[in-house]
C-alpha positions as CSV (number, residue, x, y, z in Angstrom):
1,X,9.4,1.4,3.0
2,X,9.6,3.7,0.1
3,X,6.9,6.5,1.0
4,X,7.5,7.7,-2.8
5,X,5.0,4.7,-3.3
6,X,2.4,6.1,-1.4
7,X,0.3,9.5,-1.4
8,X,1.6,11.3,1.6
9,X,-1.8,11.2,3.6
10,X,-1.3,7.7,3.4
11,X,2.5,7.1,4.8
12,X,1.2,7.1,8.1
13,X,-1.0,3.6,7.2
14,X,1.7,2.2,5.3
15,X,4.2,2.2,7.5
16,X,1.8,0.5,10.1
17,X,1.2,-2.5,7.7
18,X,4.7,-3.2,7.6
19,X,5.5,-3.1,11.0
20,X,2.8,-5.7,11.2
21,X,3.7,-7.5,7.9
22,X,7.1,-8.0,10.0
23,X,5.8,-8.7,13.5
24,X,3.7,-11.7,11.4
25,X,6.9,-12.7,9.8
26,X,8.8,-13.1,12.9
27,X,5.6,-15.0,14.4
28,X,5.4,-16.7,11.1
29,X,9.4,-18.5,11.7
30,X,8.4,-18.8,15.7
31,X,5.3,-21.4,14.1
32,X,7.8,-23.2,11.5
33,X,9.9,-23.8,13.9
34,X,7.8,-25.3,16.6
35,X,5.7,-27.2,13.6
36,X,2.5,-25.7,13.8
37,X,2.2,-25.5,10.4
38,X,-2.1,-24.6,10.6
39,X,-1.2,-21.4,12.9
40,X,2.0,-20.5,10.2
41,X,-0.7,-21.1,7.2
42,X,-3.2,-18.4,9.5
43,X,-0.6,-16.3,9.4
44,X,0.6,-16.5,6.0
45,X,-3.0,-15.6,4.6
46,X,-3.3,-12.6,7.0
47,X,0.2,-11.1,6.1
48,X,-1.2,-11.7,1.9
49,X,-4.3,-9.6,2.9
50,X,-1.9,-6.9,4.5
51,X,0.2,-6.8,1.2
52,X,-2.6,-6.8,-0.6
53,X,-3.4,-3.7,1.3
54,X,0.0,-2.2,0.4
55,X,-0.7,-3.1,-3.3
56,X,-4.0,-1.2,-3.1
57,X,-2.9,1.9,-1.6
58,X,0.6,2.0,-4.3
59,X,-2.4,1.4,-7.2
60,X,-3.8,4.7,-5.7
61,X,-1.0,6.0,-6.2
62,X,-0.1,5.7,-9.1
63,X,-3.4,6.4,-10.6
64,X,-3.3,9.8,-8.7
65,X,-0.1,10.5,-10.3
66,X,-1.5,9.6,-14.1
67,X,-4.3,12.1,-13.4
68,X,-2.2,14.2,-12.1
69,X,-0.1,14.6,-15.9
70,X,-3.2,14.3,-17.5
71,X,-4.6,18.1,-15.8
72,X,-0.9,19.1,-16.2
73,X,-0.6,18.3,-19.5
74,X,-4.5,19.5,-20.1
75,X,-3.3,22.9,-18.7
76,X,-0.1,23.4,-21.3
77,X,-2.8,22.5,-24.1
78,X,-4.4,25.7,-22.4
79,X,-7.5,23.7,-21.2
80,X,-7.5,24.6,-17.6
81,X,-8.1,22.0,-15.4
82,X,-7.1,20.7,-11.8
83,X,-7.0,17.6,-9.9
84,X,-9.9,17.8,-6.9
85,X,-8.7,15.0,-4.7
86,X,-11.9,12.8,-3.1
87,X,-10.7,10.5,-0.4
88,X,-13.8,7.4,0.5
């Protein structure tokens, strides 16, 4: 996992959905294997709604790091300005 993906107060939950995205992987090979294909298919939808998770939190990130520049970049213009984190 690259934690530069993810605002640091939320490494901790990132790095808990990929230990499960790879527990669900190794479970996910254990069900093609033994052909149950309806338990692998469970398991392939709840390892998407993990990623999508992941995807969600990088988005964050990225959008903290725009607004971030953006009060910077305010701030060299001489317009001062900060970046007030709010956390839902």
């Amino acid at each position: 996992m690259n934690r530069l993906n993810f605002r640091p107060e939320d490494w901790h939950r990132a790095e808990t959905l990929h230990e499960k995205i790879d527990l669900l992987q190794n479970e996910l090979l254990m069900q093609l294997e033994q052909g149950k294909y309806g338990a692998a298919e469970i398991s392939t939808e709840r390892m998407n709604l993990l990623i999508k998770q992941l995807c969600k939190m990088r988005h964050t990130k990225r959008e903290h790091d725009r607004l971030a520049k953006v009060a910077e970049t305010m701030n060299l213009r001489g317009i001062k300005s900060k970046v007030v984190a709010r956390y839902v």
